[in-house]
N, C-alpha and C positions, 0 to 999 in steps of 0.2 A: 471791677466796677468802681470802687473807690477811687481806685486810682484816676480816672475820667474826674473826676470831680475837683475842683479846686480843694486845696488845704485851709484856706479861709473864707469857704462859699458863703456863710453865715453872715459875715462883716461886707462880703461884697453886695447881697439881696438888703442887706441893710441901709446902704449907702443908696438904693434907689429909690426915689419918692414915690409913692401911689399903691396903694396895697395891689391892683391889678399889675400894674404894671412888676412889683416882686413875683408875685403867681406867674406871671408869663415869662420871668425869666427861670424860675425853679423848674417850671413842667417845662419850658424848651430843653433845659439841659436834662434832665430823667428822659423826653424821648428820644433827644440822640443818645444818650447812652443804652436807651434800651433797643435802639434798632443798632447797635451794635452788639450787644450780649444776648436779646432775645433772638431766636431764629425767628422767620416768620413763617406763617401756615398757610396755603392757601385751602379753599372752602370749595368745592364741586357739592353743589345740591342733589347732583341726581347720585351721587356715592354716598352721602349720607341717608337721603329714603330707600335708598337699594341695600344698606348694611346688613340692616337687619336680616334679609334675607337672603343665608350666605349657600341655600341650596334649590335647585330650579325644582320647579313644584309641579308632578304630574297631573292630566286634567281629575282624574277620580280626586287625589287631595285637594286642588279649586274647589271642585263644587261642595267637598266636604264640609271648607273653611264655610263656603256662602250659607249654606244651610246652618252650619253652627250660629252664624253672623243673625241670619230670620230667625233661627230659629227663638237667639237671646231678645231680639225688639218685639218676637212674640209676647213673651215670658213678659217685658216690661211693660207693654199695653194691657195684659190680662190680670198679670199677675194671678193668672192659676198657677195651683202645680203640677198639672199633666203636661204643659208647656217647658213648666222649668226642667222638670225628670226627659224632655226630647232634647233639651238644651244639652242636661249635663251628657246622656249619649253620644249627641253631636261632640262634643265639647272631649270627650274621651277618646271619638274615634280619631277627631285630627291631631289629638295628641299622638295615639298609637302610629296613625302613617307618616308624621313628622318625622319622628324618631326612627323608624322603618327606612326613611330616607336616610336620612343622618348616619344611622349605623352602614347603609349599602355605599353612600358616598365616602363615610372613610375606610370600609374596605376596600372600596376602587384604589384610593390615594395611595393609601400602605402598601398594596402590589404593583407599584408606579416608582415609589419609592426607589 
C-alpha cells in the first residue's frame, strides 16, 4: 500500500489551496488504494437473518420456541412468578430440542463424511 502512495504526498496536498479541496484529494487516493488491497464483500440480507439458523427446526420445536416467546410477554405483563417458573420450563425445553437437533444433524454429517 505504501507503495501506491507518492513519496512526497504531504508537500503535494500541501501545494493545494482550500482545506476541502486537500481532504478530497487524500480520501480520493486512500480509496483507490483501498479498492485495490481491500477485497470487497457483497451483503445478501436474506443469508444474514438466515445465519443464525444453521439447522431446520421440526414443528414440535416451532411451537415450543412460540410458547417460550408468550410464554416471556406473559411474565413481563404480570410479572408474577408462576408465569416466570412456565417461562424458564419453556425456555429449558427449546434448549433440550435445540441441541437434540444439533447433536442428530451432526451425526448425519459425520456418516456423510
Amino acid at each position: 500500500m505504501r507503495k501506491d502512495f507518492p513519496q512526497k504526498w504531504t508537500e503535494k496536498v500541501l501545494k493545494i489551496d482550500g482545506l476541502e479541496d486537500k481532504w478530497s484529494t487524500v480520501k480520493n487516493k486512500l480509496k483507490e488504494v483501498e479498492s485495490i488491497y481491500v477485497p470487497s464483500r457483497t451483503y445478501d440480507s436474506n443469508l444474514a437473518r438466515d445465519r443464525h439458523r444453521l439447522i431446520k427446526l421440526d414443528e414440535g420445536t416451532k411451537m415450543a420456541i412460540k410458547k417460550k416467546n408468550r410464554s416471556w410477554s406473559r411474565y413481563m405483563e404480570t410479572k408474577n412468578s408462576d408465569k416466570l417458573q412456565e417461562y424458564k420450563k419453556w425456555r429449558n425445553k427449546v434448549q433440550c430440542l435445540t441441541r437434540k437437533l444439533q447433536k442428530k444433524r451432526g451425526k448425519r454429517h459425520s456418516r456423510s463424511s
